[in-house]
FIKOLZA-1660 file (N, C-alpha, C; in steps of 0.1 Angstrom, whole numbers, plus 5000, padded with zeros to 4 digits):
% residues 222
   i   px   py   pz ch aa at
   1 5008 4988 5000  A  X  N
   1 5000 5000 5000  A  X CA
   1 5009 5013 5000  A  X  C
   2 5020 5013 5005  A  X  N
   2 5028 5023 5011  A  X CA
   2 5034 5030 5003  A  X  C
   3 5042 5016 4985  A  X  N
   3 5044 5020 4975  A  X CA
   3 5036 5027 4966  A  X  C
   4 5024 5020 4968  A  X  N
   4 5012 5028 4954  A  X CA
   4 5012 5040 4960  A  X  C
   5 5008 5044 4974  A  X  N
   5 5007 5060 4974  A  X CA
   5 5018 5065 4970  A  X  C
   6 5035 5059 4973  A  X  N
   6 5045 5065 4967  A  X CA
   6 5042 5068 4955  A  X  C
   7 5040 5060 4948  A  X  N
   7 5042 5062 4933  A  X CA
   7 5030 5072 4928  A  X  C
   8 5019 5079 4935  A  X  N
   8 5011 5079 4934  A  X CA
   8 5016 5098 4933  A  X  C
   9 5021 5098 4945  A  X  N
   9 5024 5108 4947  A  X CA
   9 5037 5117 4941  A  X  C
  10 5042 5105 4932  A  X  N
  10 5057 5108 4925  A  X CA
  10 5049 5114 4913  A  X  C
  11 5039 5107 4907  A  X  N
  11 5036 5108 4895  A  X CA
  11 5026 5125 4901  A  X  C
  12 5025 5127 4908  A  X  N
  12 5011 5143 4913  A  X CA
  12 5024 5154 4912  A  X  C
  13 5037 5146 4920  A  X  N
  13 5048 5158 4917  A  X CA
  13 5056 5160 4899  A  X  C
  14 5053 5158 4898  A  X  N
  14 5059 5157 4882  A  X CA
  14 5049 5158 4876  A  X  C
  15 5035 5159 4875  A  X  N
  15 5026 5167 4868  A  X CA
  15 5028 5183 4871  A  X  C
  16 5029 5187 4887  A  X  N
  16 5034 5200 4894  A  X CA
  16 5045 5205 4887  A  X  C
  17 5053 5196 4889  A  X  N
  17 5070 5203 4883  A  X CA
  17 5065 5208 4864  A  X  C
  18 5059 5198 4854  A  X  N
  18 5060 5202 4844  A  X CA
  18 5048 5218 4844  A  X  C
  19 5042 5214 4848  A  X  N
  19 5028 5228 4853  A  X CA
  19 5037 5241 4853  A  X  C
  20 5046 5239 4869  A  X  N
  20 5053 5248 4871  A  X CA
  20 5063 5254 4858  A  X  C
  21 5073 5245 4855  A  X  N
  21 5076 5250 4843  A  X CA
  21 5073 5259 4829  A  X  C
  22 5060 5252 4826  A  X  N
  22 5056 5256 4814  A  X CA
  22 5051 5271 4816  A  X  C
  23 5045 5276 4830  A  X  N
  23 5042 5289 4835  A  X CA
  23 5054 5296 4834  A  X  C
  24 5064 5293 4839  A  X  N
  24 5079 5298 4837  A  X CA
  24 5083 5304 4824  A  X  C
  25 5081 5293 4815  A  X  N
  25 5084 5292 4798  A  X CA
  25 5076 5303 4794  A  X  C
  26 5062 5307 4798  A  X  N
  26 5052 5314 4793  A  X CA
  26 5056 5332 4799  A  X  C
  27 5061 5330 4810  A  X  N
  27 5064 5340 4815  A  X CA
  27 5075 5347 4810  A  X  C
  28 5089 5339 4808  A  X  N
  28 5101 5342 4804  A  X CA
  28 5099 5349 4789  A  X  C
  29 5088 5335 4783  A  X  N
  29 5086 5345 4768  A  X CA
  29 5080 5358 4769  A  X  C
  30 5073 5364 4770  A  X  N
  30 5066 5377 4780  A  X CA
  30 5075 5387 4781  A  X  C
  31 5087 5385 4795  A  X  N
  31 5097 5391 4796  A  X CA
  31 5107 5392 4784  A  X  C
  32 5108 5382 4776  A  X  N
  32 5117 5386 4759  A  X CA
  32 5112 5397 4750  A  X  C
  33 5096 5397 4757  A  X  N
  33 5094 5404 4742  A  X CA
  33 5096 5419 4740  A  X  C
  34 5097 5429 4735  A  X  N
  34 5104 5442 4729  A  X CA
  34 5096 5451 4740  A  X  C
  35 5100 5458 4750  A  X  N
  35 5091 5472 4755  A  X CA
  35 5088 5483 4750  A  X  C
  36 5093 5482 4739  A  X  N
  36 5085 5495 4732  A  X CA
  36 5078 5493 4722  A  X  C
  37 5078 5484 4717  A  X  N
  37 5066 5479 4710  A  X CA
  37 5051 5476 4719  A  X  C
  38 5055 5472 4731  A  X  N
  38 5047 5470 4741  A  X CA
  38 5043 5480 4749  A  X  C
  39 5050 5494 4751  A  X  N
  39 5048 5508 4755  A  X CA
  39 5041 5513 4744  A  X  C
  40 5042 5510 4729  A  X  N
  40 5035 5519 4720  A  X CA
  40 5021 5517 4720  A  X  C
  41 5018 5502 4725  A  X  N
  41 5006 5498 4720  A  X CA
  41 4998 5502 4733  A  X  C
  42 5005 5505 4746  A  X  N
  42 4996 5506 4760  A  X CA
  42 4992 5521 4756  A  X  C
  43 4998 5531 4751  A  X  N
  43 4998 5547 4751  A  X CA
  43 4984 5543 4742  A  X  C
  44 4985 5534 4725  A  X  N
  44 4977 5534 4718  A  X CA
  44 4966 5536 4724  A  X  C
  45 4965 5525 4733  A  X  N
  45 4949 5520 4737  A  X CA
  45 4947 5534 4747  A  X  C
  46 4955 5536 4751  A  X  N
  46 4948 5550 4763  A  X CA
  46 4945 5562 4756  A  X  C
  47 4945 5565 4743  A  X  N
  47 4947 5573 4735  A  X CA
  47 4930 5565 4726  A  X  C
  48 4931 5554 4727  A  X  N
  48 4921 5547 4721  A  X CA
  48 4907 5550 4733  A  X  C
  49 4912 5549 4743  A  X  N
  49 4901 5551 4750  A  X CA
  49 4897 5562 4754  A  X  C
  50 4908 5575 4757  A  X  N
  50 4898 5587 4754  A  X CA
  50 4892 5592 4745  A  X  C
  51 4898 5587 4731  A  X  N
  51 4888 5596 4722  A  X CA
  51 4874 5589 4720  A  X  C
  52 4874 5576 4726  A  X  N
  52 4859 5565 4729  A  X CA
  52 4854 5577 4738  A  X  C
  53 4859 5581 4746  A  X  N
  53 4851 5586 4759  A  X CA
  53 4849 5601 4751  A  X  C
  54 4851 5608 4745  A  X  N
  54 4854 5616 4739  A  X CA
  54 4843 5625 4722  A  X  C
  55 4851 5622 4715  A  X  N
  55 4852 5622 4702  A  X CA
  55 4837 5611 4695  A  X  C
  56 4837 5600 4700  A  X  N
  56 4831 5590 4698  A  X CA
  56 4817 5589 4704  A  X  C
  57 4815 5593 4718  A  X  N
  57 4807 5594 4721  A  X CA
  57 4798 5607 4721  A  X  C
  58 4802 5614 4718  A  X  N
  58 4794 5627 4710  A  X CA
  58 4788 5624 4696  A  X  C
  59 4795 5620 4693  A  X  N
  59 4785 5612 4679  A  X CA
  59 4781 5604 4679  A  X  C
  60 4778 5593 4689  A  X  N
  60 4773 5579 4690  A  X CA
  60 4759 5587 4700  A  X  C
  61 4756 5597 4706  A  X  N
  61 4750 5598 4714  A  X CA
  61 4742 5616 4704  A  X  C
  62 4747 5615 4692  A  X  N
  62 4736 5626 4687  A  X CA
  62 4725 5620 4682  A  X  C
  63 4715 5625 4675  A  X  N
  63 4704 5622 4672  A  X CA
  63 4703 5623 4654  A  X  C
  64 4708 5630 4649  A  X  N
  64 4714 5632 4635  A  X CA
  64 4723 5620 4630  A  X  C
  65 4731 5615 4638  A  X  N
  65 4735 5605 4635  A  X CA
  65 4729 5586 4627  A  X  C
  66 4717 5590 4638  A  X  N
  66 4711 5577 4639  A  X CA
  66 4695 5584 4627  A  X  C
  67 4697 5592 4621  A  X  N
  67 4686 5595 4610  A  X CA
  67 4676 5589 4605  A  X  C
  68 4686 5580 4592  A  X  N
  68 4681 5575 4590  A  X CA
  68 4673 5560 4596  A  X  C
  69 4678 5560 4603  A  X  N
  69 4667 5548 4614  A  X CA
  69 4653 5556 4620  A  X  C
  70 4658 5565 4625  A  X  N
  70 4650 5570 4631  A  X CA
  70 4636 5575 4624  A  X  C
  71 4640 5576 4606  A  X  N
  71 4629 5578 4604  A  X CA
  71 4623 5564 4594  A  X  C
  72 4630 5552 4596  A  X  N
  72 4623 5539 4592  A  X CA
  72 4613 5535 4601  A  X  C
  73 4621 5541 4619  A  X  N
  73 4610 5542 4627  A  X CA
  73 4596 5545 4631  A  X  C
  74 4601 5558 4625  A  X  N
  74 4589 5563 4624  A  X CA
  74 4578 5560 4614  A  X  C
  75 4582 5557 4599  A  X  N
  75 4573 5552 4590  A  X CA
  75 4562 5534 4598  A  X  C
  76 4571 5529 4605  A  X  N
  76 4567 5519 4611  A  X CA
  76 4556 5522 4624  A  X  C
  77 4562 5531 4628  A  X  N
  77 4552 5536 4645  A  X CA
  77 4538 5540 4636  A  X  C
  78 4540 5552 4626  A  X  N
  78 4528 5553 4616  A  X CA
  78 4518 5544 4614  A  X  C
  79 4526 5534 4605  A  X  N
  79 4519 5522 4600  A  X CA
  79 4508 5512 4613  A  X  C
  80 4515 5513 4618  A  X  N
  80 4510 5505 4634  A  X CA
  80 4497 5514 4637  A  X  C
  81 4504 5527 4642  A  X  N
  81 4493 5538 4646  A  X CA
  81 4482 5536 4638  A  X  C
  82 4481 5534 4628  A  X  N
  82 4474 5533 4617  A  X CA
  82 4457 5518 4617  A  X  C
  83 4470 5507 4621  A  X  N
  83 4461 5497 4623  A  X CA
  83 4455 5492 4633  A  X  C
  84 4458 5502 4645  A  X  N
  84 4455 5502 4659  A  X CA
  84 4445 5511 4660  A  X  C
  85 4441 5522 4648  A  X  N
  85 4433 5529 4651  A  X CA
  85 4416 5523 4644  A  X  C
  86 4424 5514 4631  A  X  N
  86 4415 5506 4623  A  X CA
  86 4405 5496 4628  A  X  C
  87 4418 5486 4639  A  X  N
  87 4410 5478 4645  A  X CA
  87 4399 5482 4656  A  X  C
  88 4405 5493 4667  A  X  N
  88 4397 5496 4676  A  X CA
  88 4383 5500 4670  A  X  C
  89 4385 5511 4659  A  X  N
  89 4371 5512 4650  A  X CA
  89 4363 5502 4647  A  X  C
  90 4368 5490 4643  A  X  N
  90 4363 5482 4634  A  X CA
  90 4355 5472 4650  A  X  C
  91 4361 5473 4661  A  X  N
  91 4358 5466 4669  A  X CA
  91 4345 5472 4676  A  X  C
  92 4346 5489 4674  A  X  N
  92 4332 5493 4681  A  X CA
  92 4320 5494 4676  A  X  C
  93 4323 5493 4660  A  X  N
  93 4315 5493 4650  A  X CA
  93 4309 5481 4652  A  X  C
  94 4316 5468 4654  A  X  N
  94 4310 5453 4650  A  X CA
  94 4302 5449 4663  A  X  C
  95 4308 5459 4673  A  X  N
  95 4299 5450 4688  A  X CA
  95 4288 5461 4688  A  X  C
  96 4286 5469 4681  A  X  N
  96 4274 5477 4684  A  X CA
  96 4263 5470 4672  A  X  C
  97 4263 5458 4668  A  X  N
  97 4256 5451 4658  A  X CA
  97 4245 5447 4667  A  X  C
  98 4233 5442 4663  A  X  N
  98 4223 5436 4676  A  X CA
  98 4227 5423 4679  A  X  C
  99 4220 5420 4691  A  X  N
  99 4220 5404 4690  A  X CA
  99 4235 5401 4692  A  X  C
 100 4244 5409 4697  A  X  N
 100 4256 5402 4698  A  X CA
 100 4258 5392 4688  A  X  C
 101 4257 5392 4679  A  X  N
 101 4267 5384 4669  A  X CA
 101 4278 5387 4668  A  X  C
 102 4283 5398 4665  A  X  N
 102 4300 5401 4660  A  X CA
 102 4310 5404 4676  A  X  C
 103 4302 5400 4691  A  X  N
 103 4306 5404 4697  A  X CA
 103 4322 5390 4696  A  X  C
 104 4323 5376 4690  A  X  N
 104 4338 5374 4693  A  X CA
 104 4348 5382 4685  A  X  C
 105 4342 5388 4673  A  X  N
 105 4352 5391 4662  A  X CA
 105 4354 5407 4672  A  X  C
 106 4345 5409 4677  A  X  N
 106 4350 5423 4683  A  X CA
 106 4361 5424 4691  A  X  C
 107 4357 5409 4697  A  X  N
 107 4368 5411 4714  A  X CA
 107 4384 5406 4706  A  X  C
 108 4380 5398 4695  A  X  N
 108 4394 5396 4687  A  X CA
 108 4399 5412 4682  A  X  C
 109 4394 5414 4677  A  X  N
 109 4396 5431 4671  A  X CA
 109 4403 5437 4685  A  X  C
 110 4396 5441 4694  A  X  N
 110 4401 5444 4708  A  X CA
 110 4416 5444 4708  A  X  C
 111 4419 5424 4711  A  X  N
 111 4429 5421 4709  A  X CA
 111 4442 5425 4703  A  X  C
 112 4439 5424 4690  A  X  N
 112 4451 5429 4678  A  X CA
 112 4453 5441 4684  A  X  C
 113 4440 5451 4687  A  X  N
 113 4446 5463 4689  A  X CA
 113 4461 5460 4703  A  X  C
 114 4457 5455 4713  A  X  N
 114 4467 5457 4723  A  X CA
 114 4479 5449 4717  A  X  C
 115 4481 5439 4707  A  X  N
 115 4492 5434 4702  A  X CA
 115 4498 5448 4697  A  X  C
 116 4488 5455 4690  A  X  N
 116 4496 5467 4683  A  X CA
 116 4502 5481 4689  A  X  C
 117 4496 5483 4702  A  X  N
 117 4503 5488 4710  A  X CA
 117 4509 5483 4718  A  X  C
 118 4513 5474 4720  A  X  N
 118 4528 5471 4725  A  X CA
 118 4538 5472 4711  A  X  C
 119 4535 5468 4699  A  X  N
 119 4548 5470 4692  A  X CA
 119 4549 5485 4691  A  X  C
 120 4544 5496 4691  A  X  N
 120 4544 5511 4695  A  X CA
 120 4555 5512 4704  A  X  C
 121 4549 5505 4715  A  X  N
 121 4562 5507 4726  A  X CA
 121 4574 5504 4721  A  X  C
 122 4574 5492 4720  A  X  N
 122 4588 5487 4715  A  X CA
 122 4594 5493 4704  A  X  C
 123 4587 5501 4692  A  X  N
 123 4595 5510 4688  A  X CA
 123 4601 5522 4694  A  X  C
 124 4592 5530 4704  A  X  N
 124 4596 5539 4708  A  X CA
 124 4608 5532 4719  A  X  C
 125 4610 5523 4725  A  X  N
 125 4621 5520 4731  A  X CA
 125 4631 5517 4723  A  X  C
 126 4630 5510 4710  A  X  N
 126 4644 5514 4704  A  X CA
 126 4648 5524 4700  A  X  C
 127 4638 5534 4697  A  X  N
 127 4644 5549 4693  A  X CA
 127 4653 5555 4706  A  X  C
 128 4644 5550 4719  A  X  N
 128 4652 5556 4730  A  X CA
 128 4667 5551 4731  A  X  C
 129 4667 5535 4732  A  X  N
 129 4681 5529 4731  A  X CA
 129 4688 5533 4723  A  X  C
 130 4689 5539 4711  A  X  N
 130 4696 5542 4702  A  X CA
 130 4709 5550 4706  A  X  C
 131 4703 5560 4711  A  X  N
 131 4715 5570 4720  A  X CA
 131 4721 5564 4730  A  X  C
 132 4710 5559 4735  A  X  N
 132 4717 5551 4752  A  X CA
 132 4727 5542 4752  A  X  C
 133 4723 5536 4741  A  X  N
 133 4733 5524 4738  A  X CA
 133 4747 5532 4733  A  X  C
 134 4745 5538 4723  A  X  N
 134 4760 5544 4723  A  X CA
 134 4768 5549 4733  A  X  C
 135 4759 5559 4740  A  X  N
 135 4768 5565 4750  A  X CA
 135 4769 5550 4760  A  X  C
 136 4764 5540 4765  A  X  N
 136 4774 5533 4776  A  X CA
 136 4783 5525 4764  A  X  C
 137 4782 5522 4753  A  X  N
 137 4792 5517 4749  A  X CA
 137 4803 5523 4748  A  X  C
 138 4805 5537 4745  A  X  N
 138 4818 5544 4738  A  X CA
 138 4823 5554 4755  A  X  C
 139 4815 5556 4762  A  X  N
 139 4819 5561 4773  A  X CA
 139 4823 5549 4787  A  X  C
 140 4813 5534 4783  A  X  N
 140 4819 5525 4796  A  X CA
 140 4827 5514 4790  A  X  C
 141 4821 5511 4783  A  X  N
 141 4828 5496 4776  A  X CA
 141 4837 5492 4767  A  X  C
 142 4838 5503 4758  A  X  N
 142 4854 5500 4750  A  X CA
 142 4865 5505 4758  A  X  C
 143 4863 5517 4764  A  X  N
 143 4873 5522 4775  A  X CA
 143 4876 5513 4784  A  X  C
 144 4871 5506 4790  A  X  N
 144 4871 5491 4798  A  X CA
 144 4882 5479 4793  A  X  C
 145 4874 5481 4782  A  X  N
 145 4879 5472 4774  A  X CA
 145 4897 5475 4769  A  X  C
 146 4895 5488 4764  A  X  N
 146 4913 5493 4762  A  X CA
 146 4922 5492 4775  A  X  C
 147 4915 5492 4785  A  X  N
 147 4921 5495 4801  A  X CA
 147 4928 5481 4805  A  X  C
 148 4917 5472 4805  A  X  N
 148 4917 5458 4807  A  X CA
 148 4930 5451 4801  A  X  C
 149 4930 5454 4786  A  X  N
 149 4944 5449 4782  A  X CA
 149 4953 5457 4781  A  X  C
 150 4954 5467 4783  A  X  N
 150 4967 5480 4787  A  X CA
 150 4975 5469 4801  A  X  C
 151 4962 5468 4809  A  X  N
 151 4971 5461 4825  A  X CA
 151 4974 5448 4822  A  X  C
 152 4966 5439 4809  A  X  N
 152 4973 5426 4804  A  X CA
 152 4990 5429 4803  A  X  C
 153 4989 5441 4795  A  X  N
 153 5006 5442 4789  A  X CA
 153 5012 5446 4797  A  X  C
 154 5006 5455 4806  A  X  N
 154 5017 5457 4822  A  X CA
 154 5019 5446 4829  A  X  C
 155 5012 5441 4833  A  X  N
 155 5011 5434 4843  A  X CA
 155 5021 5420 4840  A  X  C
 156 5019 5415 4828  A  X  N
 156 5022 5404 4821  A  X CA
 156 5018 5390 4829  A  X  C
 157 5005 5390 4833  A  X  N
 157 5001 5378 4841  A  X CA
 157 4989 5372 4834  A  X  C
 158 4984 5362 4836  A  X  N
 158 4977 5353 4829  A  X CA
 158 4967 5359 4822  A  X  C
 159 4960 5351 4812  A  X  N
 159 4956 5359 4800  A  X CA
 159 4941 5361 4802  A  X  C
 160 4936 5361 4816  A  X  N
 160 4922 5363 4816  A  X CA
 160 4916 5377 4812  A  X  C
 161 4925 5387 4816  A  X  N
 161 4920 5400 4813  A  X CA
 161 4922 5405 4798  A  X  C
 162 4929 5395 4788  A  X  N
 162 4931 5398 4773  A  X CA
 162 4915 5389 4772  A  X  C
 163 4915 5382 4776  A  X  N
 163 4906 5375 4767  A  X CA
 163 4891 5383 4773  A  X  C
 164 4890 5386 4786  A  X  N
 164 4880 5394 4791  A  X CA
 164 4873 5408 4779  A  X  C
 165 4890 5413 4777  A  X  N
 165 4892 5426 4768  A  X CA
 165 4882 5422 4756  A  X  C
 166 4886 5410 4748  A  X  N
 166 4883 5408 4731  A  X CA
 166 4866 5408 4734  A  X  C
 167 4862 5396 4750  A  X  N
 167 4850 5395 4748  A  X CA
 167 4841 5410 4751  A  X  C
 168 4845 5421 4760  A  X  N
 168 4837 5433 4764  A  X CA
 168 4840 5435 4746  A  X  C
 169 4847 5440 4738  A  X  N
 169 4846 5446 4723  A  X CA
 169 4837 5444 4720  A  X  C
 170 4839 5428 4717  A  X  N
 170 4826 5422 4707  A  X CA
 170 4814 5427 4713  A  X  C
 171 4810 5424 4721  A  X  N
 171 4798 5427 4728  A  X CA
 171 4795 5441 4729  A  X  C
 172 4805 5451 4725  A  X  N
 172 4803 5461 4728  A  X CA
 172 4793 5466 4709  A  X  C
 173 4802 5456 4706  A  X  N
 173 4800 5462 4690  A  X CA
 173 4787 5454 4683  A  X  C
 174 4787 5443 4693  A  X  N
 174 4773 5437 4689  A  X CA
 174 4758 5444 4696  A  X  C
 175 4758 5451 4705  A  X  N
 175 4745 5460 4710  A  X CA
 175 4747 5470 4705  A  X  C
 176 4760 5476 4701  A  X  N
 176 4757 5488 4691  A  X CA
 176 4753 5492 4676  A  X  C
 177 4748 5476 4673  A  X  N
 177 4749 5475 4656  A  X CA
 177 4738 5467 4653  A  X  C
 178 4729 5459 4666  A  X  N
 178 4714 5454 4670  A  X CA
 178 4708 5463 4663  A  X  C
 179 4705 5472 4665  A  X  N
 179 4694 5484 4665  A  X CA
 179 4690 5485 4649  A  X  C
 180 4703 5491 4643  A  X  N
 180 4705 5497 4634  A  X CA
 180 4702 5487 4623  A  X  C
 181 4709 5478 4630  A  X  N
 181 4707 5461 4617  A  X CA
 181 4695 5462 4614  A  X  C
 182 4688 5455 4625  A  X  N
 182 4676 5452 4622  A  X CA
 182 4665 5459 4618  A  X  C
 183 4670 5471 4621  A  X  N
 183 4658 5480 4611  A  X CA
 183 4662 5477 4600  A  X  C
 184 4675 5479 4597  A  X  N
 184 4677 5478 4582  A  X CA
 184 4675 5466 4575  A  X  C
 185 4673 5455 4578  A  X  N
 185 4666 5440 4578  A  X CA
 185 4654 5444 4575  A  X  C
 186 4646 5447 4582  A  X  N
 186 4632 5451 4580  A  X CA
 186 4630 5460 4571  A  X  C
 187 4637 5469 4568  A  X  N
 187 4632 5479 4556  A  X CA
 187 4634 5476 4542  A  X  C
 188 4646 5463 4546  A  X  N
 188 4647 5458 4531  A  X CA
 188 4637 5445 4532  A  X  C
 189 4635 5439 4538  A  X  N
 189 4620 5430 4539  A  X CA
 189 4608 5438 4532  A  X  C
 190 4607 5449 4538  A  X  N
 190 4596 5452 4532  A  X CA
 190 4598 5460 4520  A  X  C
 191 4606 5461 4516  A  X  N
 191 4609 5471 4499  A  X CA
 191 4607 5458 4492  A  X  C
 192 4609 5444 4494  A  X  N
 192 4612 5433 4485  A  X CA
 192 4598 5428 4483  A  X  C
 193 4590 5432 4495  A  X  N
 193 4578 5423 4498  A  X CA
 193 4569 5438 4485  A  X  C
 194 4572 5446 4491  A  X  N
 194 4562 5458 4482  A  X CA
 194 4563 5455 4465  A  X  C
 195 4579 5453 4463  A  X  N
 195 4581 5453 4452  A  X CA
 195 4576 5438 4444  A  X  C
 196 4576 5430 4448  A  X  N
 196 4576 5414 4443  A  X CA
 196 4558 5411 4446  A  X  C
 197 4555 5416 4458  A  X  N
 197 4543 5412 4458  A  X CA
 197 4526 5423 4459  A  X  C
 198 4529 5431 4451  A  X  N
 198 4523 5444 4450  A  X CA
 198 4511 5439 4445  A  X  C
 199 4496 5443 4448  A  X  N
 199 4490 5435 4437  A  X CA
 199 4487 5451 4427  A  X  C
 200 4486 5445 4418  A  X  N
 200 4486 5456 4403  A  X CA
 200 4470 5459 4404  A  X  C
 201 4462 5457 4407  A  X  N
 201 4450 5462 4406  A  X CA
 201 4450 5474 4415  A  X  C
 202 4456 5481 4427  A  X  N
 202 4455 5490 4437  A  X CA
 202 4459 5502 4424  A  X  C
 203 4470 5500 4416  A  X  N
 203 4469 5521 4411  A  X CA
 203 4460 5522 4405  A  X  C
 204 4446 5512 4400  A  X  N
 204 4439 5514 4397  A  X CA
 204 4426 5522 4404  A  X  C
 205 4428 5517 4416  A  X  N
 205 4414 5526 4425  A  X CA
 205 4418 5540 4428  A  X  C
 206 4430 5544 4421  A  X  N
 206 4435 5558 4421  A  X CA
 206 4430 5566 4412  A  X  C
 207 4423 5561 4401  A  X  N
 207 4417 5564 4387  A  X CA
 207 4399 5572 4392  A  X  C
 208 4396 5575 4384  A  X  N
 208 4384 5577 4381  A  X CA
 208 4375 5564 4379  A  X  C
 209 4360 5562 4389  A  X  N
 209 4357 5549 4390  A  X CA
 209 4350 5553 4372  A  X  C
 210 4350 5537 4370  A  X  N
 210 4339 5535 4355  A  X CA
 210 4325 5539 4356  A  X  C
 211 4317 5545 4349  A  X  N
 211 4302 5543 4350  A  X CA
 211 4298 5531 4339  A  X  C
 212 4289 5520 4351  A  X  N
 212 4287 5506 4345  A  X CA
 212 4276 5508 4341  A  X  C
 213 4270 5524 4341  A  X  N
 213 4249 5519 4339  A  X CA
 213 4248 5535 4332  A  X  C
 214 4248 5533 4320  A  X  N
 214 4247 5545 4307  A  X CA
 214 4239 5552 4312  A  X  C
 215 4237 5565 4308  A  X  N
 215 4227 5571 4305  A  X CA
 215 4220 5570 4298  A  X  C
 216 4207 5571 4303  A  X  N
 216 4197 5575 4296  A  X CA
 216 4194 5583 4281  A  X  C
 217 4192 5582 4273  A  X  N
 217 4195 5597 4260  A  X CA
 217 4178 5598 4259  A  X  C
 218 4186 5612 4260  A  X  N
 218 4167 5620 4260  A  X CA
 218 4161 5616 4250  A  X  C
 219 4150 5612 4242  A  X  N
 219 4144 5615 4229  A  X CA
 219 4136 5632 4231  A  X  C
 220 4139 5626 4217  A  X  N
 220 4133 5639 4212  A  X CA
 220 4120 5641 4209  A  X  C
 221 4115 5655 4209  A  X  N
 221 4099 5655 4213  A  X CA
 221 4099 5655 4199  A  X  C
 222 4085 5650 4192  A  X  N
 222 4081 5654 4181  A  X CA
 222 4073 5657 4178  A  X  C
% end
């Protein structure tokens, strides 16, 4: 028994020793590499991160910026407003029929409407997020993020705070480019749907209607 733990415990120290090592190896390479290439790039990022906090966020957080969204938005909040005002009509019109007949199609009508004002809201919350979202990105999170691996390259200790760094970026660049996407997803959804599936009879009811039932022609008296 006395042996197996020996050996047991020979083989736990020599897993340790090579561990130890290879941290050594990792570190030594670290300390080889160039300090001023390594000083250029710490200045970069602090230089990177004020004009984030700066420069960046003055224009991530105007309103001119984000325009043209803002007014895809709006054509959408329209549209909605539109069918929220259709359905409610259509629903006070149908339950004031006698006899309750149209009273389920009314309480559906009802319905739709409050589906449709909630998507209202939810537009008007992405217009709000629009600014919001820039300003914590370009004033908290890429600055974070430059900071984070500035003290990677000082510090020179394990690579949780590089890898911390790459993931705040991404993330920073993926809620800042949500918004904007997907409207623009949607605007081209519906230019494709307008265009491909338009029906061609509608410029018609833009015309002057036909008269189906002639006139009459006077006779003449004789």
């Amino acid at each position: 028994m006395s042996v197996i733990m020996s050996v047991i415990n020979e083989g736990t120290n020599q897993r340790r020793n090579i561990y130890a090592a290879k941290k050594w190896e990792e570190r030594w390479a670290r300390m080889k590499e160039p300090k001023n290439s390594r000083t250029i790039l710490i200045i970069l990022l602090a230089l990177l991160a004020i004009v984030s906090a700066t420069l960046l966020r003055s224009a991530a957080t105007s309103v001119d910026t984000y325009a043209p969204v803002i007014e895809v938005l709006e054509k959408e909040k329209n549209t909605v407003m539109k069918l929220t005002a259709a359905s409610t009509s259509a629903s006070a019109f149908i339950s004031m029929l006698p006899e309750d007949a149209g009273t389920p199609i009314a309480q559906q009508l009802a319905q739709l409407s409050t589906y449709f004002l909630l998507i209202v809201s939810i537009l008007y919350l992405k217009k709000f997020l629009l600014t919001t979202i820039g300003y914590v990105v370009f004033t908290i999170l890429i600055p974070a993020s430059c900071l984070l691996y500035a003290s990677h390259l000082v510090s020179r200790g394990n690579g949780w705070k590089q890898k911390m760094s790459k993931k705040l970026l991404i993330f920073s660049i993926c809620i800042i480019a949500i918004i904007p996407a997907s409207t623009g997803i949607c605007s081209m959804i519906d230019t494709t749907y307008n265009q491909r599936f338009a029906l061609p009879w509608i410029p018609l009811l833009k015309q002057k209607p036909l008269q189906l039932i002639p006139k009459k022609e006077k006779r003449s008296g004789t």
